[in-house]
C-alpha positions in Angstrom: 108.4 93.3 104.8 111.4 94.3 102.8 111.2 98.2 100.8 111.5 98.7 97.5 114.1 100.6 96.2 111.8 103.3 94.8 108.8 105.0 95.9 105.8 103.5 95.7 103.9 103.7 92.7 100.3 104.7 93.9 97.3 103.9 90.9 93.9 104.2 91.5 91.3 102.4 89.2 88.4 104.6 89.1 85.1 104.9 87.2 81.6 106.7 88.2 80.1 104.0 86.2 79.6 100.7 87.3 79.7 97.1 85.7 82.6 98.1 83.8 84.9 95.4 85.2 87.1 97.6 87.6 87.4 95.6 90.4 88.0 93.0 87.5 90.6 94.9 86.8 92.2 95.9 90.0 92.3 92.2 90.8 94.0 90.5 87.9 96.1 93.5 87.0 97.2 93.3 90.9 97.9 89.3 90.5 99.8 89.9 87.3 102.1 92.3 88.4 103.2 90.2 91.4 103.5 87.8 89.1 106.3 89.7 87.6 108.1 89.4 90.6 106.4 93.3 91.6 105.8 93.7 95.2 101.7 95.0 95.3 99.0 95.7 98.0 95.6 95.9 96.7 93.4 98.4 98.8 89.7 97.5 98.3 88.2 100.7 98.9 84.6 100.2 97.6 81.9 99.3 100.8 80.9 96.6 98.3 83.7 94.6 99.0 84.0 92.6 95.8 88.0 92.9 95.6 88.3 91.2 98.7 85.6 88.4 97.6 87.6 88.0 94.4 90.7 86.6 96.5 88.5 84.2 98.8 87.9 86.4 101.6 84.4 85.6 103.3 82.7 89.0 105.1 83.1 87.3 108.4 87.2 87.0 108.1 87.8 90.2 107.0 89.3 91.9 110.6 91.0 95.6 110.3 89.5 96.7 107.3 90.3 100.0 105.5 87.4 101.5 107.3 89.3 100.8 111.0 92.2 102.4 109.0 90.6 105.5 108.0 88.7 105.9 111.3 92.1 105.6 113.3 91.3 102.5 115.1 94.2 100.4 113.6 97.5 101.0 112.0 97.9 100.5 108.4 100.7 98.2 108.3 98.7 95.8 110.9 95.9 95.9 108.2 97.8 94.6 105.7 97.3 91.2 105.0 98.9 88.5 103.3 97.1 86.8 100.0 97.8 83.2 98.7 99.6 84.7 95.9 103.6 85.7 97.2 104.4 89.5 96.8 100.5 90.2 96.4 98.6 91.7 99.8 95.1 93.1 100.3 93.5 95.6 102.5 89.8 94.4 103.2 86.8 96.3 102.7 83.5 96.2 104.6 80.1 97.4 104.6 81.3 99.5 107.6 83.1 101.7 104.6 80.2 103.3 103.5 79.9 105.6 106.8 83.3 106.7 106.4 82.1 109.2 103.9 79.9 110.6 105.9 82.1 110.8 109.3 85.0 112.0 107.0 82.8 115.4 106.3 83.5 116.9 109.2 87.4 116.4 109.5 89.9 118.8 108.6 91.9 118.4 105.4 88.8 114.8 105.2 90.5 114.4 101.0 94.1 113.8 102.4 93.0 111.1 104.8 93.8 108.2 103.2 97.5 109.7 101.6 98.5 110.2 105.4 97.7 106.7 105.6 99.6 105.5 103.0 102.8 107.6 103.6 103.0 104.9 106.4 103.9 102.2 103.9 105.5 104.5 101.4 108.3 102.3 100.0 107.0 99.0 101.4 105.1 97.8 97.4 106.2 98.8 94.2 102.7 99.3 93.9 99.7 100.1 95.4 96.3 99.8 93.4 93.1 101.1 94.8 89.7 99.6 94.0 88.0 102.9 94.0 83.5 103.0 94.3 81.7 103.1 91.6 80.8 106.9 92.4 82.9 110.3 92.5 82.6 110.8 96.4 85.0 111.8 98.9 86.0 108.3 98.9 87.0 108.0 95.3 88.6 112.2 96.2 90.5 110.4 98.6 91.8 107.6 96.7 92.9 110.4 93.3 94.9 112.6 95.8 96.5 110.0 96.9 97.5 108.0 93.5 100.3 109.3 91.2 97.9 108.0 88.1 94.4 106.9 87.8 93.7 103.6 85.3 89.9 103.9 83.9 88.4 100.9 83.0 85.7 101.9 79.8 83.4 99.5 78.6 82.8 99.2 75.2 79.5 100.7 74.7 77.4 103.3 73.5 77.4 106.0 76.3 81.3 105.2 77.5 82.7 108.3 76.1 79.3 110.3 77.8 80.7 108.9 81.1 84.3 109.5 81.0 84.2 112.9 79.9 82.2 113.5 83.3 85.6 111.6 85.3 87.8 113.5 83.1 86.6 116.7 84.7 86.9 115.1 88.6 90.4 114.4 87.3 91.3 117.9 86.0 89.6 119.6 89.4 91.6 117.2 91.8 94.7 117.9 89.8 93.5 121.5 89.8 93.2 122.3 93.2 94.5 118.7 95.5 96.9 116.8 93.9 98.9 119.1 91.0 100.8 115.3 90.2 97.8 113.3 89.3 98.0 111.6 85.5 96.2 109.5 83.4 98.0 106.3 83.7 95.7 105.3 81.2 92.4 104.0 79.4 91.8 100.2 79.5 88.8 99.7 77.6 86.8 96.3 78.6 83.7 94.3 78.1 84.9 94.1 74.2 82.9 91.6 72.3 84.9 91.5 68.6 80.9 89.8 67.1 79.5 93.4 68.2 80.1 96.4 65.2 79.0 98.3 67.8 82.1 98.0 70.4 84.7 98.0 67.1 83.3 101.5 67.0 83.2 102.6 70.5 87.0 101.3 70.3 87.6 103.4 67.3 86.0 106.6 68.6 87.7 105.9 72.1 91.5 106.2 70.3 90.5 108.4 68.2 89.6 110.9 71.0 92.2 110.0 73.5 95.3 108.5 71.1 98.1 106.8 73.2 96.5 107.3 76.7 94.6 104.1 75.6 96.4 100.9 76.1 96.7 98.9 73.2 95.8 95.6 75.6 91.9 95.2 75.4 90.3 93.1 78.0 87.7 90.7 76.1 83.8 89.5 77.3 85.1 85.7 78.6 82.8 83.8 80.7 85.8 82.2 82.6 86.3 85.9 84.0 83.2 86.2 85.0 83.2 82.6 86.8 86.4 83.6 89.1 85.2 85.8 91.9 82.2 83.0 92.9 85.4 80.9 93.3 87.6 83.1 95.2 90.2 83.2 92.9 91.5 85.9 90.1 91.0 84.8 86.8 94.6 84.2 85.8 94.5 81.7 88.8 91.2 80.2 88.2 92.2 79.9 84.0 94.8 81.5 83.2 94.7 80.2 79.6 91.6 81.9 79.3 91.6 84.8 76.8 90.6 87.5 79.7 93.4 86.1 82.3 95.6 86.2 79.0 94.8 89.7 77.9 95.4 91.1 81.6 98.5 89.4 82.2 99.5 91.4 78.7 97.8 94.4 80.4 100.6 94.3 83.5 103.3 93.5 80.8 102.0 96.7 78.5 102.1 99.0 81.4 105.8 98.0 82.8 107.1 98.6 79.1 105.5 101.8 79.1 107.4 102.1 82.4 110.7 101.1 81.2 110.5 103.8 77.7 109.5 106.9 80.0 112.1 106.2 82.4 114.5 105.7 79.6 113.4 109.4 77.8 115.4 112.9 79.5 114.2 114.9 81.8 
């Protein structure tokens, strides 16, 4: 596989909470960007394994998994596997991933684990989005001292800004004392339902309390969405003129503009 020019750009879409759409997210953020022409590898890195079901990938196909990676049992680049989608790859997940937590407690320097892993590739994506668990374990630890950023998903509801205060902390203690470059790439809020007063306000108190760290792009409720993954398929392939596909392929847009302008201000 060719490099990139630049280093890789390492994101990791996290959130303690579930249900918020994240591995929504990872998924047709992941397909949109290659779509751009961006080089990607998606690393599902929840034991769940819903990432990899989203692209068609049954339980029984899914051979050197993240968990063999981790565990030292295969080499990351032999992992890597192609997707139907050109320039988009995927790193499986399996059940087997929920005992790397607890076999990675007794290894030295365990929350740096999966950054060795991906120095490997450094180079080989433009970018590399992880599908983090819907907890703050070591395996979410590993996946922020790894990323550059971290994208929350934040649904809108009634106890999302509760939640994210909590991830907010993790964030500043990872930054604090594991990974001094980690950022807030951003705040994608989700789940929106414009016929709800309720989420116009959860959107309104969101900004208001973060500002410009949320993305202007808001991912909508949309049945179609929800349909994809028991298809094997991303939304933006399985509709893409559906208002969710639309509003993350405006997502993967938003973010390479924001790109673009920050490369384009001084040091």
């Amino acid at each position: 596989m060719q490099a990139t020019e630049n280093n890789t750009k390492i994101i990791a879409i996290a959130n303690q909470k579930g249900g918020v759409g994240k591995t929504t997210t990872t998924v047709n953020l992941a397909t949109a960007l290659a779509a751009s022409g961006k080089k990607v590898l998606l690393i599902d890195l929840d034991p769940q394994g819903n990432a990899s079901t989203g692209f068609g990938v049954k339980r029984g196909e899914r051979k050197g998994d993240i968990y063999d990676v981790i565990c030292d049992k295969i080499e990351i680049k032999d992992a890597i596997a192609k997707t139907e989608i050109p320039d988009l790859c995927l790193l499986y997940s399996t059940v087997n991933l929920s005992a790397a937590e607890i076999e990675l407690v007794s290894v030295v320097g365990r929350e740096f684990v999966l950054k060795d892993k991906l120095a490997e590739i450094n180079g080989m994506f433009d970018y590399v989005l992880i599908d983090c668990p819907p907890s703050l374990g070591l395996l979410t630890i590993n996946a922020l001292v790894s990323s550059g950023s971290v994208l929350i998903p934040l649904q809108c509801e009634f106890y999302a800004l509760e939640g994210l205060s909590h991830l907010l902390k993790t964030i500043d203690k990872v930054k604090k004392h594991l990974n001094k470059e980690l950022k807030i790439h951003g705040i994608l809020l989700t789940m929106q339902d414009k016929r709800n007063n309720l989420s116009q306000q959860v959107e309104t108190d969101v900004r208001g309390y973060l500002g410009d760290s949320v993305f202007k792009t808001v991912i909508p409720r949309n049945i179609k969405v929800s349909e994809a993954p028991s298809h094997g398929k991303p939304a933006i392939l399985y509709d893409y003129k559906c208002s969710g596909s639309m509003a993350y392929i405006h997502l993967a847009k938003e973010m390479l503009q924001r790109e673009k302008l920050a490369k384009a201000v001084p040091a």
